[in-house]
N, C-alpha and C positions, 0 to 999 in steps of 0.2 A: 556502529564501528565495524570494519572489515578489518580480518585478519591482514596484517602487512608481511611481505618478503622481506622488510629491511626496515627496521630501527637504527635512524641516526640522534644520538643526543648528545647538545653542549653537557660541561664540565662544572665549572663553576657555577654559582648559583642557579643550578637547573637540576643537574643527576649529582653531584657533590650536597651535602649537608654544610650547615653555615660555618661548620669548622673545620670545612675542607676534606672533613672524610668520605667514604662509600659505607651506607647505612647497611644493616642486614639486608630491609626488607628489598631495597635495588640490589645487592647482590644477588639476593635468591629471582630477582625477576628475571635477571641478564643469564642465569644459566636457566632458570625455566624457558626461558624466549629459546636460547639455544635448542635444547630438548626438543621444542617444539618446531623446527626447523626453519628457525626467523632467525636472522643477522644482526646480531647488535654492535653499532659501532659506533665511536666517537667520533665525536669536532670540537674539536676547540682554539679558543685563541689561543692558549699556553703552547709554547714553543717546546720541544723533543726533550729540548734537558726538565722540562717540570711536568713530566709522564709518568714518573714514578706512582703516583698514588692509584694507575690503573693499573699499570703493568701485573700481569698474573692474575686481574682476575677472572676467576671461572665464568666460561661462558661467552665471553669476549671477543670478537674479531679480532686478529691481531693489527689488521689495517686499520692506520688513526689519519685522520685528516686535523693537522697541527698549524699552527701558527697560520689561523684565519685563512683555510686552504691553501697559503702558499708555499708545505709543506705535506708529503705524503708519507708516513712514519709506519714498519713494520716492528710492532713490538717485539717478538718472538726473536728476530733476527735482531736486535736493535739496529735496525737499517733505514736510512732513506731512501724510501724508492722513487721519489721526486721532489722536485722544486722549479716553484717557478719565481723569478726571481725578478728585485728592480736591477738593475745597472748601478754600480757606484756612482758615475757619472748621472745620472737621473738623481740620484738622490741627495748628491752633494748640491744640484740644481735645485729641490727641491725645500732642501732645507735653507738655502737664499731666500726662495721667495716667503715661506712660513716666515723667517725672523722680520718678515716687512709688514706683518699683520698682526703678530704678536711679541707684544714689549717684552716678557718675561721667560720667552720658552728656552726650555732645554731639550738637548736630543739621546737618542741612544738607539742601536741597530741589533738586529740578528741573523744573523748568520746561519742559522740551523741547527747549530751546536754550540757555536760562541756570542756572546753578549758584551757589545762595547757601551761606553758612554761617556758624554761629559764631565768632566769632575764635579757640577752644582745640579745635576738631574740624581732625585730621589728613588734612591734603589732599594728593594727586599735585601737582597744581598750584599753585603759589601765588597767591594773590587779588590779589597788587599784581603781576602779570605782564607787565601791558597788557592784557589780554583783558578785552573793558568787558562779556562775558555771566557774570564770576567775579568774586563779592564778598562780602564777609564784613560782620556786623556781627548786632545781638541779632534771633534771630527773629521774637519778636511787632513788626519795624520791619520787614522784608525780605521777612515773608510779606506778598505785597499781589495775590496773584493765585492763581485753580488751578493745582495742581500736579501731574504725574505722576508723583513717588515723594519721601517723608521720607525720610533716610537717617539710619540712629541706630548712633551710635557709643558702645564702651566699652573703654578700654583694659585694665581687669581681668577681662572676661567673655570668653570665649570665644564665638563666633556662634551656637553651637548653644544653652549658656546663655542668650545674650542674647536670643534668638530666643522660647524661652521663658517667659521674661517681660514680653517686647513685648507676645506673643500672652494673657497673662494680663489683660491691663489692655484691650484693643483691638480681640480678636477676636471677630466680627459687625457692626465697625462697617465698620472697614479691613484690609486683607489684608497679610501680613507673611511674609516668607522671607528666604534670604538665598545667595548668591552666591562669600563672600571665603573665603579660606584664608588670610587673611594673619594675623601674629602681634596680633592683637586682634579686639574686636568687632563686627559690620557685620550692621545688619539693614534689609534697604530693603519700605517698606511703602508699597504701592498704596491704591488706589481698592475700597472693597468687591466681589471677585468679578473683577478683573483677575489673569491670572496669563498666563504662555506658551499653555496648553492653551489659554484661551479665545478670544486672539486670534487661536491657528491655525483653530480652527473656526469661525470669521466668515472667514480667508480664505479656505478651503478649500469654508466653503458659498458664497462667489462665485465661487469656481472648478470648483462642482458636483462638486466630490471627496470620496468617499467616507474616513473614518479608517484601513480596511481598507486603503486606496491609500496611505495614508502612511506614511513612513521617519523616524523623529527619533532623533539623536543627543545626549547631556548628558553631564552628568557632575556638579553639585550640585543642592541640594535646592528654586532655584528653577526648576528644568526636569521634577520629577518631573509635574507635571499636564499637560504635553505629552508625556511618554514616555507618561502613562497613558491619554490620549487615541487614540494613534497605533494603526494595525496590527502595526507594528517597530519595537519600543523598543528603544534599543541602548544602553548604558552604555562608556565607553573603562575602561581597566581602572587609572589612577588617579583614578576618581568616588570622592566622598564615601561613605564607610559606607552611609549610611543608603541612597545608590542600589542599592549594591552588594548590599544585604540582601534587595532586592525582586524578585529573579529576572530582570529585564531579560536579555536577551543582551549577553553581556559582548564584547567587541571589543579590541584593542590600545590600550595609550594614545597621549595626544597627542606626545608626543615619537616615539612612530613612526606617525605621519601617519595612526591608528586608524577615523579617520571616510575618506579615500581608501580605506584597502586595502579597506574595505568596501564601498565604491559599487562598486569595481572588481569586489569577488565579487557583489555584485546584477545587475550589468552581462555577467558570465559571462565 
């Protein structure tokens, strides 16, 4: 192991614990890394409004690479400092040709800071909450703006399925992966050419770092083009198959704090 200038880690099931929190032991690694004059900073799929469970803590970059890089998020400030975005027209396009491959899908969008969707697409949240940035209703009325990620739902496919035949109807136009382990389908589709990987290397060539210098942690299949990118690709050891197939170095999972024990052993 060589010391890295820059630790990037996914969120959910990788530096997150299975109940979504930040364990001791990765907090004290993420300001130990700091102390020690290493960058720790996130990526994740979760979009700017579900930042909350980093925000503040010690040691932290404020710069977050959000919603599968097609979003650049300054905590500190709560700012956007970029986006790249599909087109509404791309994506009303796109969501035509998904419903000709899949019988059952539902859609939903984000916006950066707002979350639209179907009335029959399965949400965390509900749309009548109060929250005026969460709303539902038919997409070709809702889209009315660029967006940084479709999100295409199926309750009979499985993600890795679904994923499959996004990418059959889609791919070259827009970029599609996907993130969920939950008991259905979830596939979130960018901007052509958005992924993690790429929005690490726009921030790491402003901070004149080498990929040699970098540390990234994941654990699914929208994190594999930042592990590929990286010098030290590390996998927690419950990542999705297809991670695990890729020879990454595997590490402890997130239930035992996998992405800490590790900054700990780079740190000596």
């Amino acid at each position: 192991m060589r010391i890295p200038k820059l630790i990037a880690t996914d969120l959910d099931g990788t530096f997150l614990s299975p109940d979504e929190s930040v364990s001791q032991l990765n907090s004290e690694a993420v300001l130990a890394a700091q102390e020690a004059g290493i960058t720790v900073l996130f990526a994740t799929g979760r979009p700017v409004r579900w930042l909350k469970v980093i925000r503040g803590l010690p040691g932290a970059h404020p710069t977050v690479i959000a919603s599968n890089g097609a979003a650049l998020y300054d905590a500190h400030a709560d700012t956007i400092l970029d986006r790249v975005c599909i087109r509404a027209q791309d994506a009303l396009d796109a969501v035509e040709r998904i419903r000709t491959v899949v019988h059952d899908v539902s859609f939903a969008f984000e916006s950066g800071t707002k979350f639209g969707h179907e009335p029959h697409y399965l949400t965390w949240q509900p749309s009548d909450s109060g929250d005026p940035d969460i709303f539902a209703g038919p997409l070709e009325v809702i889209i009315h703006e660029d967006l940084v990620k479709v999100l295409v739902q199926s309750q009979s496919l499985h993600s890795d399925e679904l994923l499959a035949r996004v990418d059959s109807v889609i791919a070259g136009r827009l970029s599609a992966t996907h993130s969920s382990a939950r008991g259905y389908g979830l596939v979130e589709v960018s901007a052509r050419g958005v992924d993690k990987g790429a929005m690490l290397a726009r921030v790491c060539a402003r901070m004149d770092i080498d990929p040699s210098d970098v540390a990234a942690f994941g654990d699914m299949p929208n994190d594999i083009s930042m592990l590929n990118w990286v010098g030290q690709p590390y996998v927690v050891a419950n990542a999705h198959p297809t991670l695990l197939a890729r020879g990454f170095t595997r590490v402890p999972p997130n239930s035992e704090s996998g992405v800490g024990q590790t900054i700990r052993r780079l740190l000596g």
